[in-house]
C-alpha positions in Angstrom: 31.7 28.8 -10.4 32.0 28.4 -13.9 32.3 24.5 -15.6 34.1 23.7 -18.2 34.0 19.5 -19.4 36.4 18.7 -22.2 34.8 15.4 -24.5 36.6 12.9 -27.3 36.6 9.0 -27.9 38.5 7.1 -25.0 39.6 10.2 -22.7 43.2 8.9 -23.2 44.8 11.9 -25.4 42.6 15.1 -26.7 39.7 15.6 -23.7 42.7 15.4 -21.0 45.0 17.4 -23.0 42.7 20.1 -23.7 41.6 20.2 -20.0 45.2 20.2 -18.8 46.0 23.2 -20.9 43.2 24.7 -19.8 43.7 24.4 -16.0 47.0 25.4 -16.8 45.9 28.9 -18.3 43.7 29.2 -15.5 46.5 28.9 -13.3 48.9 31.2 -15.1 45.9 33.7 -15.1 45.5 33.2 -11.5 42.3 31.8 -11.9 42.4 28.6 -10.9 40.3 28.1 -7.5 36.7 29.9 -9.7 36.5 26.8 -12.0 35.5 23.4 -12.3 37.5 21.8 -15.2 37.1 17.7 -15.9 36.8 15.7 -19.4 35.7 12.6 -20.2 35.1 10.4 -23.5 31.8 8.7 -25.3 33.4 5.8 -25.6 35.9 5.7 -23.3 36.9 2.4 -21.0 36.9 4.0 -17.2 40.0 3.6 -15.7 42.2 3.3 -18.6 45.5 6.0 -18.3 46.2 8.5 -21.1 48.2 6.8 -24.2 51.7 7.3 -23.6 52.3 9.9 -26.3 49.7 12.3 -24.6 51.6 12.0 -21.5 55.1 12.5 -23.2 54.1 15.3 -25.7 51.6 17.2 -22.9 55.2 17.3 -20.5 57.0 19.1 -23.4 54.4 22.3 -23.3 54.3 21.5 -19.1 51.6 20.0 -18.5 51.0 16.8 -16.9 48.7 13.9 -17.2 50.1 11.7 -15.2 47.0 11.6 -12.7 44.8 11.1 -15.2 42.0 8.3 -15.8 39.6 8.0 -18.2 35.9 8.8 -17.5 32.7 7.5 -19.4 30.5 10.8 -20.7 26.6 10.4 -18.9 24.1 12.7 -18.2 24.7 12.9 -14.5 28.6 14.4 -15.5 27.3 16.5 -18.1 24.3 18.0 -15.9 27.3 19.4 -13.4 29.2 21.4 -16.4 27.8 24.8 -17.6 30.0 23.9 -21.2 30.9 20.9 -22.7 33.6 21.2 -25.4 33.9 18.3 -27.9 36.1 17.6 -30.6 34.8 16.4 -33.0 31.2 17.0 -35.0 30.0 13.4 -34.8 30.4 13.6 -30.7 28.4 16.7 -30.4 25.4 15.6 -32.5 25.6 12.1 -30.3 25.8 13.7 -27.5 23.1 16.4 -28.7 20.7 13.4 -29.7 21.5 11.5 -26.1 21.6 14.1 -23.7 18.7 16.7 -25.5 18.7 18.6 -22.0 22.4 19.3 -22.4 22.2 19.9 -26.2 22.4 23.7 -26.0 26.0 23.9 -24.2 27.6 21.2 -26.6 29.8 23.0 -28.6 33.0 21.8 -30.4 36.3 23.1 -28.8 37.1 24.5 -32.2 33.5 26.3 -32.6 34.4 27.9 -29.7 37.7 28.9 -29.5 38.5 30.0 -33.0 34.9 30.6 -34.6 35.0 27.4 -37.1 33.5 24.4 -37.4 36.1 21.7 -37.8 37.1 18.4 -36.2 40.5 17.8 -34.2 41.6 14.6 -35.4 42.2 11.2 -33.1 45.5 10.7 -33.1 44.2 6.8 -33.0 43.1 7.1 -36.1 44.6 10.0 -38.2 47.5 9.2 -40.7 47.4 13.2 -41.6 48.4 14.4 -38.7 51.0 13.4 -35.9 50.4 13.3 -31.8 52.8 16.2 -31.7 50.6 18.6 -34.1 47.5 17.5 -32.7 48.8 18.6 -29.4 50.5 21.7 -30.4 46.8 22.2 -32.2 45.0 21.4 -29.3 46.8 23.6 -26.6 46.5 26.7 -29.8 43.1 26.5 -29.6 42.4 26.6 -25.5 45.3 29.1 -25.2 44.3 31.7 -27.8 40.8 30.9 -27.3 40.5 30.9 -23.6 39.0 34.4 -22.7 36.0 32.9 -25.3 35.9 29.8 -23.4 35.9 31.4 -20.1 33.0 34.5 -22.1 31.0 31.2 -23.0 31.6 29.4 -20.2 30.8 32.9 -17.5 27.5 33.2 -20.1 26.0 29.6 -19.4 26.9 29.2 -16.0 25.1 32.4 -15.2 22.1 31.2 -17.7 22.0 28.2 -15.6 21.4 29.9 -12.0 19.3 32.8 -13.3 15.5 31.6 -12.2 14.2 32.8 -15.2 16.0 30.1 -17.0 13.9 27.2 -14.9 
């Protein structure tokens, strides 16, 4: 079963969004029940529920956060995904330098899903762009990028159980 872990800052808006859309095309797609699907955030406070514009702006394109909770990246999490998509270039080289075991299935979501290296700005921090377009970004880039996230994430997982890969 294929695993894909979804990474930012606090887990409070772009990991849980970009999960939830992805669960949601694996739904739609009828392929739900094959995958693991989580996030969780380098610096996120466990427990802590998504910020209240995630939640309001994830309903309008139906999805829900409502269950959500934040959850702390380690190596124990990330040994138990077969691709970790993070949003940002600074998380994936600190997660590279942390976790060198994991290093070669960090990948930013953008990398990925539309073939360039760019960062997907925290809505915490940007004053360029609003919760609504980073959103509307966010759920672009899992939706028209999904059959590459599902290619990259069928590639690793089988990588990962092949014996030659001990």
């Amino acid at each position: 079963m294929p695993a894909v872990l979804f990474v930012c800052t606090a887990n409070r808006f772009r990991s849980p969004l970009a999960a939830a859309a992805f669960q949601k095309k694996l739904r739609d797609e009828g392929m739900e029940e094959n995958w693991q699907v989580g996030s969780a955030g380098t610096w996120a406070v466990p427990g802590l529920l998504p910020a209240r514009e995630a939640v309001q702006a994830a309903r309008h394109i139906g999805v829900l956060l409502d269950e959500h909770a934040a959850f702390l990246v380690n190596g124990a999490l990330l040994s138990r995904y077969d691709l970790i998509l993070v949003m940002e270039m600074g998380q994936k080289e600190a997660l590279q330098i942390e976790f060198p075991e994991q290093g070669e299935k960090i990948f930013l979501l953008s990398e990925v899903a539309d073939g360039m290296l760019y960062d997907i700005p925290d809505p915490a921090l940007s004053e360029e762009s609003s919760p609504q377009e980073i959103v509307n970004e966010i759920c672009n880039l899992v939706w028209k990028g999904f059959q590459k996230i599902c290619s990259q994430a069928d590639h690793l997982s089988l990588r990962r159980k092949s014996p030659d890969s001990a």
